[in-house]
N, C-alpha and C positions, 0 to 999 in steps of 0.2 A: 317416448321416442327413443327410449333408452337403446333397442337392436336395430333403430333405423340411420343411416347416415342424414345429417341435413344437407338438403339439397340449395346454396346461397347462389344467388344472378352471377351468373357471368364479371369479372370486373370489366367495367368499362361500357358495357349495353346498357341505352336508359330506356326508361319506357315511363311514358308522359303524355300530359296532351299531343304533342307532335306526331305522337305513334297511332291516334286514333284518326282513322280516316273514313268519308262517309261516300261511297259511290254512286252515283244514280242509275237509273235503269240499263241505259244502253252500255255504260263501263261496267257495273259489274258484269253483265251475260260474258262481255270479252274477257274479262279478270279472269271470271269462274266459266268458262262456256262447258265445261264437264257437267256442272249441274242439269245444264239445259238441253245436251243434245248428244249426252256422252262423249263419245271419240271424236276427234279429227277427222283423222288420216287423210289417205289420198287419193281416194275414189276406188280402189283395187278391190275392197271389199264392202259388200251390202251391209254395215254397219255403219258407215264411214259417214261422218258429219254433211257430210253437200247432199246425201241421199234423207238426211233426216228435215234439212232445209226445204226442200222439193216437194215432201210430203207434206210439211207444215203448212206449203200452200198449198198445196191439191186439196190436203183435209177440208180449208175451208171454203173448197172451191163444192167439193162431194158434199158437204152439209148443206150448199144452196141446191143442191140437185134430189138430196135427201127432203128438204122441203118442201120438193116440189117446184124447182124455181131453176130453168135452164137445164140441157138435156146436152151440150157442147161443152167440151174444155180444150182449148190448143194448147198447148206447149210443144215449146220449138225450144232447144238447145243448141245455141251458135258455138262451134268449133269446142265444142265439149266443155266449155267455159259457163256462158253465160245463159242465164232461164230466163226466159217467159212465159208468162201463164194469164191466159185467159179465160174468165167463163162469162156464161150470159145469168148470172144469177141476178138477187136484188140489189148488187153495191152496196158496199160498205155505206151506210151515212154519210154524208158529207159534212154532218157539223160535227160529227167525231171524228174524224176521217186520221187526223196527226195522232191523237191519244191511242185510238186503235192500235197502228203499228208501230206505237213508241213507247207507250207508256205499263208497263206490268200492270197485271190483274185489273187491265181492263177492256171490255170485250162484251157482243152480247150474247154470249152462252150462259150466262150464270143464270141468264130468266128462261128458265127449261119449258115456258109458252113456246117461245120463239124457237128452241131451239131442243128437241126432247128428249133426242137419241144422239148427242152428239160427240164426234172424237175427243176434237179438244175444248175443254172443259177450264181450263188454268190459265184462261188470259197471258198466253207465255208466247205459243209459236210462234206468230208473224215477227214478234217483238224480237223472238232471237235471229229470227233471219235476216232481219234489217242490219241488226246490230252485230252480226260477223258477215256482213256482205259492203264489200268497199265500194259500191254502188248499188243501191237500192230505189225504184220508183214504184208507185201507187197510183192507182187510177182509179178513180169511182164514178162510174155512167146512170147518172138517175133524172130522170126527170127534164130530160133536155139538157143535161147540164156535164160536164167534166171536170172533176178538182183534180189536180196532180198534183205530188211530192215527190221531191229529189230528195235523197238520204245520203251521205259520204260515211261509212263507219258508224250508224246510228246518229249521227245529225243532221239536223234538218239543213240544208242546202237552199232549196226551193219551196213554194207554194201560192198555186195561183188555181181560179176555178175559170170555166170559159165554155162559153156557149157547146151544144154538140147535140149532132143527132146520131149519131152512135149508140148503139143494141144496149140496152140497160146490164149492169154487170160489171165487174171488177179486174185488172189488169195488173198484173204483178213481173215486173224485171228483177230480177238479181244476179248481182255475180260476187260468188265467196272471194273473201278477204284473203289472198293467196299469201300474206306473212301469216295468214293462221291454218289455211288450210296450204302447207307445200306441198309444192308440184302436183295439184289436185287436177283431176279431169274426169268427169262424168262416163262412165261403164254404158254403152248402148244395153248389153244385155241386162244388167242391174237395172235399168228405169223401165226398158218395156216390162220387166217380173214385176214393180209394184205397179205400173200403170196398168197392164193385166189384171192384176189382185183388184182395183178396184171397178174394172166392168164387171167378171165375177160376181161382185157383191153388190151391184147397182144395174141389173137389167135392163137394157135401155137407155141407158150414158153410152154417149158415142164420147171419144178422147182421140185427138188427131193429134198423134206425135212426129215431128217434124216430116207433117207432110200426110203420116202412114196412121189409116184410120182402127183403132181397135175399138171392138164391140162385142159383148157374149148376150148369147142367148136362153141360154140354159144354166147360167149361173152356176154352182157348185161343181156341177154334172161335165162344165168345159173345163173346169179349173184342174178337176181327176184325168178328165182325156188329153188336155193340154201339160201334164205332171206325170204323168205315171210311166216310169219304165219297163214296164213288164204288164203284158197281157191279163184283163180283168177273168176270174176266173166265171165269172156269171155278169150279168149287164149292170149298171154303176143304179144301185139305188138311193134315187133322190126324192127326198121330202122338204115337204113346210108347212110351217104354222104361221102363229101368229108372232111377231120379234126371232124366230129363229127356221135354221134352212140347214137339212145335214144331206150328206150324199157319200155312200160309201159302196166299197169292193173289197175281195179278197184277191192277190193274186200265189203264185209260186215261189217269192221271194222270203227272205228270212224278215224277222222283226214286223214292228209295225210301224206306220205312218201318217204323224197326222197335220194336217192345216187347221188352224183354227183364229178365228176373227171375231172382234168388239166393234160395234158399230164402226164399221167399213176399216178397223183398223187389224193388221196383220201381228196376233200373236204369237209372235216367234218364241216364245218360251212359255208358250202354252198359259195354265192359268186355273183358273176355280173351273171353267166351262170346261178347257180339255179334260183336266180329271174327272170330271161329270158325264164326258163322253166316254170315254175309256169304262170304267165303272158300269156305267148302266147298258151299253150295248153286248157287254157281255154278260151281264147279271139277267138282259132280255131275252139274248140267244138261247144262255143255258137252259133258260124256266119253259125256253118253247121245245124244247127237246124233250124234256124232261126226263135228263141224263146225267148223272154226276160226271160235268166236266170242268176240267179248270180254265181259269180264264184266259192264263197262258198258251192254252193251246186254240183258244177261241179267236185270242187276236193276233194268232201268228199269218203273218202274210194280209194283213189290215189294210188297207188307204184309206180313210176317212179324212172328210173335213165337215166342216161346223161351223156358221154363224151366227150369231146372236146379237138383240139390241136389247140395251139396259141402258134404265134412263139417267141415270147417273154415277156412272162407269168410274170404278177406282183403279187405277192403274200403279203399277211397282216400279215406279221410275220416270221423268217427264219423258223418257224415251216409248213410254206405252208397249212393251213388248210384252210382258203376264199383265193377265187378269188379278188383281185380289177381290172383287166384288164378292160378297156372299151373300149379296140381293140384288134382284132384279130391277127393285125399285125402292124408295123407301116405305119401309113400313108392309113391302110386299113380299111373296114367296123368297126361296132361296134358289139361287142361281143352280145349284146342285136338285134341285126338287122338279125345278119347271124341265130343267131337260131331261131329269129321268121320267118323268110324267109321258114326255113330247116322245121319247123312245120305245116304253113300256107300250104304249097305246100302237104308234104310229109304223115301228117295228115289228113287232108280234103282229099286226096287220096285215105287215106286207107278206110276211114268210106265210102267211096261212093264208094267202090268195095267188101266191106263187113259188107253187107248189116242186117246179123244175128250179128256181132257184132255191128253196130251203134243201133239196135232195144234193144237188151239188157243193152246197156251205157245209151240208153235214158228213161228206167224202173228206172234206179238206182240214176240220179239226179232227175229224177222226186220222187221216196222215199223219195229223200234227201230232195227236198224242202218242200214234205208234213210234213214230221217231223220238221222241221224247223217251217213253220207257227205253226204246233201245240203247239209248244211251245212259239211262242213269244209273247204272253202276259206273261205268266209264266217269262220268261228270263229280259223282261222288268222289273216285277214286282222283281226278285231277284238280279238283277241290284244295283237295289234303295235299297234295302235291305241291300245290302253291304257295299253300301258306306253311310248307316248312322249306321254301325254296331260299326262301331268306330273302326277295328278292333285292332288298336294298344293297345287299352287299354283291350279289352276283348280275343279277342283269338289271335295275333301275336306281337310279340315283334320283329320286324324288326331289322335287319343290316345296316351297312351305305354304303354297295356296294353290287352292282346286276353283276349276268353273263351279259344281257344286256349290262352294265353303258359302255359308251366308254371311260370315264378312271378309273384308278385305277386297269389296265386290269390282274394283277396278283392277285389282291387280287379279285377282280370279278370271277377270274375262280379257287378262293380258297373261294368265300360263297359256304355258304350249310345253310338249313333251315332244323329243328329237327321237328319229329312231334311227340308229348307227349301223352301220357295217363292222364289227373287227373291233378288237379294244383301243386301238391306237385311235385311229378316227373316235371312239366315246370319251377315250381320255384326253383331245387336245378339248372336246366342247364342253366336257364339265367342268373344266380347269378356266374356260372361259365364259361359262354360262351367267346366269344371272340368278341367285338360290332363291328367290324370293318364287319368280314365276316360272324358269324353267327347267322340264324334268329332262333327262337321258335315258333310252331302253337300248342295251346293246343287242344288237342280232349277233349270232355265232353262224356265220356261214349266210348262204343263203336258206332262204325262208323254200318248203314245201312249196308246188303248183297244186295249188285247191280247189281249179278249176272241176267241175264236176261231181266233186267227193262233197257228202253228207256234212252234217255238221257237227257228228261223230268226231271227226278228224280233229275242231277246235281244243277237243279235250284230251286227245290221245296224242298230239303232237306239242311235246312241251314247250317247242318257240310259241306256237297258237295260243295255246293257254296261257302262260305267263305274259303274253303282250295285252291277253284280252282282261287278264284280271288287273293288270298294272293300269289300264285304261277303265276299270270298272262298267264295262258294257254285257256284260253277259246276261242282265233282266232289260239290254235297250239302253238306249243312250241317253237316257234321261239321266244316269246314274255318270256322264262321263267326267274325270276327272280333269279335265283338259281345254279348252278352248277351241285349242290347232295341234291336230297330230301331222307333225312335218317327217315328210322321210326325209333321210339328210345321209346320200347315198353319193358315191363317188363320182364325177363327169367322166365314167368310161362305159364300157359295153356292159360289163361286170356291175358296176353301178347301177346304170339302165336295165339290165334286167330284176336285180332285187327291188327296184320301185314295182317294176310291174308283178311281181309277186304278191308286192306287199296290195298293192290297188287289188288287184284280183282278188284278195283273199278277205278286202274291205265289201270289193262289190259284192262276194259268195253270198257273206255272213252278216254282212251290217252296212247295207246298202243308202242305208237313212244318216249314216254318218256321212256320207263324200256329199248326199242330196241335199244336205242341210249347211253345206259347207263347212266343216272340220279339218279335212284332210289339204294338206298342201305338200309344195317338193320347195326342198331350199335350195335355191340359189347360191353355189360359191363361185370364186374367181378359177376361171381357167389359168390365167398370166398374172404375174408381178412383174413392172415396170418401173424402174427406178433407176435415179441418179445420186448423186449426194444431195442435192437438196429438197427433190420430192420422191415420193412414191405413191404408184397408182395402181387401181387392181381393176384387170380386167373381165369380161365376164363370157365376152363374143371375138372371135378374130378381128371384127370390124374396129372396137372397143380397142383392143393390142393396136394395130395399125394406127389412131388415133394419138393415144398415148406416146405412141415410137415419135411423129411427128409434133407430139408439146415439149418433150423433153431432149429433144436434139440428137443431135450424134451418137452412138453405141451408147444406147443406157444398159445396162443388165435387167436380160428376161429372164424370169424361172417361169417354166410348164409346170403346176403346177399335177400331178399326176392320181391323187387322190386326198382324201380328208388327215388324214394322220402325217402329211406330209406338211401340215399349213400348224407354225405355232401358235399356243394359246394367245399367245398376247395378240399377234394378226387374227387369230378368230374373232375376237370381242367386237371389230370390226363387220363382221358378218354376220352374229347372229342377234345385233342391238337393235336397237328404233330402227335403224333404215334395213334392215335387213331383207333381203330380197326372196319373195315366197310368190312361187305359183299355184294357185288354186287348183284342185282337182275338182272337176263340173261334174254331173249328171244331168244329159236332158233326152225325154223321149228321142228327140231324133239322131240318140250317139249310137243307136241298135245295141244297144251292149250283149242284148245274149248272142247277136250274131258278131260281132267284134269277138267277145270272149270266144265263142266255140272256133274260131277259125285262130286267133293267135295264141290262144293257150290251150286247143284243146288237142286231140292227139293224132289231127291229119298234118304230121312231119311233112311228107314226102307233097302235099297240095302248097305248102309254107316256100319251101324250098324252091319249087317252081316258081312262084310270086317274085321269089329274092333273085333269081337269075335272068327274069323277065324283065325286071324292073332296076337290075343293078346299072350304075354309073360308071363307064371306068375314067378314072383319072384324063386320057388323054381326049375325051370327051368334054370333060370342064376345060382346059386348057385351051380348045375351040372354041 
């Protein structure tokens, strides 16, 4: 150790018996609930811990319907707070009925008789939603009979069993622990998307959510017509076999799109099966052409989605969002083999018995590659351009972990990359960023209207290209560097239109990023409010008005007037944990091409009209 320093304890730290501590089930999920359920948060976003709760019991609600066993599920959400859930399946046991929801790795999924294709697999879920829900009850209906448990915080409260002729099946209340999940509240649009996702994948489950009944019929085929914002260029084809269900289209949008599911559960970051689709639906197309084409051009403007059951499903994270399986069963094919088999066969079929839709698939890669060549000198050329742009010194100021990074995997899926107005505005938030997970990309001016224009323009217009290889999306977003791209744009008019540039030129060219939810707007204070002993920042006039009233008589307000006006040290406040971010949505019924062509496209003089038709004047609010 001659070149190394010795590294001696602390003086004064002791570490001893004292220091070894041993938790039981329900303390440690709270200690650690990162392990068990990811993120918190506060219901704003479909990652957020109360949505992963929810699922944990629906999963086992879907497994009894998967069995065979109950074709109903209610859940009612009281005042966005509190779950119920009920199914008619076979109830949990009753003489296991406390171990079940209390006690880890135990559960009867490990006997894959009983249980063959099932989600959860790891004797964990129910366990962790008892144990961050500061009220928790259980109900098991068999046999004439009802056992109930009350749970406070994962202990047991109550337990008593008592006569009942009540529909055989299981009953689940919970309300999250609101010192662990703050200021939480359940998203109506967030639950009816995964309560959707699992009719989709269960034909014939009826789910009556508070009140309002959902139901598919057509499986895959409603999931594309209920998802897609943009017209199918030919009719959505849907197939199945045996453990798997795919349905796909091409439309007129850029990039590709996919949904993909493991026994009724929602792949959100893809996995062994999506690479398996991606891969062989075009390794199928091309071989039916039999055209040297690339595959890039084959799944440009793609929607697909994909389900599959494997019976013992390996998942990357107790959150289940990739696949890692690379067998379908033990001992059996490989998950990459059985869906290139189920494609090669079941695809090449269809196109060679319809005949009008392989004629229109083959217009549409052929588009694709004409545009393609046309721009690859262009793309070459912006290429190189990029990477001697330097960009770290002139337009990104990087973080030192990517969504990508395979480690560092929480702080990876807590970067976010800001994109600025003006250097003043990029200089107060890199000064108060946070260098682990957040990046800065300045704009110079405002950004190009790319409403309309090719995807040419991405690579000839160097704010486009620099922003798009600073986010690493240009082969798709699989590659994106980022979490949350936030515009973080001034609260004026001027402001407001550079979001809307930037959105437009997200929806043009990379539509699948704002659909998957990437894209946000941040939130700053319009007002500062203060006295000598506090200050408060406001964000709405209502908010100002409030504040004027806690803090008494003339406090000093500053209008805040743009970002470079707010210092570093006040930013840190704004772009931290509570920092306030709006989501950018995509849903079929936002019409975006017709949104877009009318507000960004070049009927001025129709705009114009709108804004005189519809203007307010002042002394009109005053009435």
């Amino acid at each position: 150790m001659a070149d190394e320093e010795l590294l001696l304890p602390e003086e004064g730290v002791k570490y001893d018996d004292d220091n070894i501590r041993h938790l039981d089930d329900m303390e440690h999920i709270r200690v650690r609930s990162g392990m068990y359920i990811g993120r918190l948060g506060d219901g704003s976003q479909n990652d957020d811990g109360i949505y992963v709760l929810l699922k944990e019991v629906m999963d086992n609600s879907i497994d009894e319907f998967k069995m065979g066993a109950g074709k109903r599920i209610e859940i009612d959400i009281e005042e966005n707070l509190r779950v119920s859930v009920r199914d008619y399946g076979r109830g949990i046991p009753q003489g296991k009925l406390i171990e079940a929801v209390s006690k880890l790795n135990t559960g009867g999924k490990y006997d894959s008789k009983a249980f063959k294709k099932s989600v959860g697999l790891n004797g964990v879920g129910i366990k962790a939603v008892n144990a961050l829900s500061s009220r928790f009850e259980v109900r098991s209906y068999r046999e004439g009979k009802v056992r109930m448990a009350i749970f406070e915080r994962g202990q047991l409260i109550s337990d008593a069993t008592e006569e009942s002729d009540e529909p055989t099946g299981t009953f689940i209340f919970f309300e999250p622990d609101n010192t662990l999940f703050l200021n939480y509240a359940y998203q109506s649009s967030i639950v009816e998307t995964l309560l959707r996702n699992y009719t989709y994948l269960n034909t014939g489950l009826s789910i009556v959510y508070n009140g309002q009944r959902i139901i598919s019929r057509h499986g895959l085929e409603d999931l594309l017509n209920d998802s897609m914002t943009a017209q199918g260029l030919y009719p959505i084809v849907h197939l199945k076999g045996d453990d798997i269900e795919l349905a796909f289209t091409h439309t007129n949008q850029y990039g590709e799109e996919y949904y993909s599911f493991v026994n009724g559960q929602h792949t959100t970051q893809g996995g062994t099966h999506q690479s398996a689709l991606k891969e062989h639906i075009a390794r199928t197309i091309k071989e039916f052409y039999t055209k040297n084409m690339e595959f890039g051009d084959i799944r440009n403007g793609l929607v697909a989605a994909i389900a599959i059951n494997v019976e013992e499903p390996q998942f990357e994270g107790q959150t289940k969002t990739k696949l890692g399986s690379s067998l379908m069963e033990p001992g059996g094919v490989t998950v990459n083999k059985y869906i290139g088999d189920f494609i090669k066969t079941e695809v090449d079929n269809y196109l060679h018995k319809n005949a009008p839709v392989a004629e229109v698939l083959l217009n549409k890669i052929q588009e694709s590659e004409k545009e393609r060549k046309a721009i690859a000198g262009v793309t070459k050329l912006a290429r190189e351009r990029a990477k001697k742009a330097n960009m770290h010194n002139r337009k990104l100021r990087d973080c030192r972990f990517h969504f990508n990074d395979a480690k560092g995997k929480e702080q990876a899926e807590a970067s976010c990359i800001f994109i600025t107005e003006g250097d003043s505005a990029s200089g107060s938030i890199t000064k108060s960023r946070d260098v682990n997970t957040q990046a800065v990309f300045s704009l110079r001016g405002k950004p190009l209207n790319s409403y309309g224009l090719t995807k040419k323009v991405v690579y000839e217009n160097e704010e486009f290209n620099l922003l798009q290889a600073a986010l690493n999306i240009e082969d798709g977003i699989e590659g994106l560097r980022y979490n949350k791209v936030i515009a973080a744009t001034d609260a004026d008019v001027d402001g407001m239109h550079i979001r809307l540039l930037l959105i437009t030129f997200f929806l043009q060219f990379f539509p699948d990023l704002i659909k998957k939810g990437h894209v946000y707007i941040l939130q700053t204070p319009l007002f500062r409010v203060r006295n000598k002993k506090k200050t408060l920042y406001c964000y709405t006039e209502e908010e100002r008005q409030k504040a004027v009233e806690e803090l008494g008589p003339n406090p000093e307000i500053t209008r805040f007037k743009g970002l470079g006006e707010i210092s570093p040290d006040e930013f840190r406040h704004f772009i931290g944990k509570d920092m306030r971010l709006e989501q950018v949505s995509l849903r079929k019924e936002d019409l975006v091409k017709e949104l877009l062509a009318f507000y960004m496209g070049k009927n001025t003089m129709e705009r114009q009209t709108f804004i005189i038709d519809n203007l307010v004047i002042e002394e009109d609010l005053a009435s």
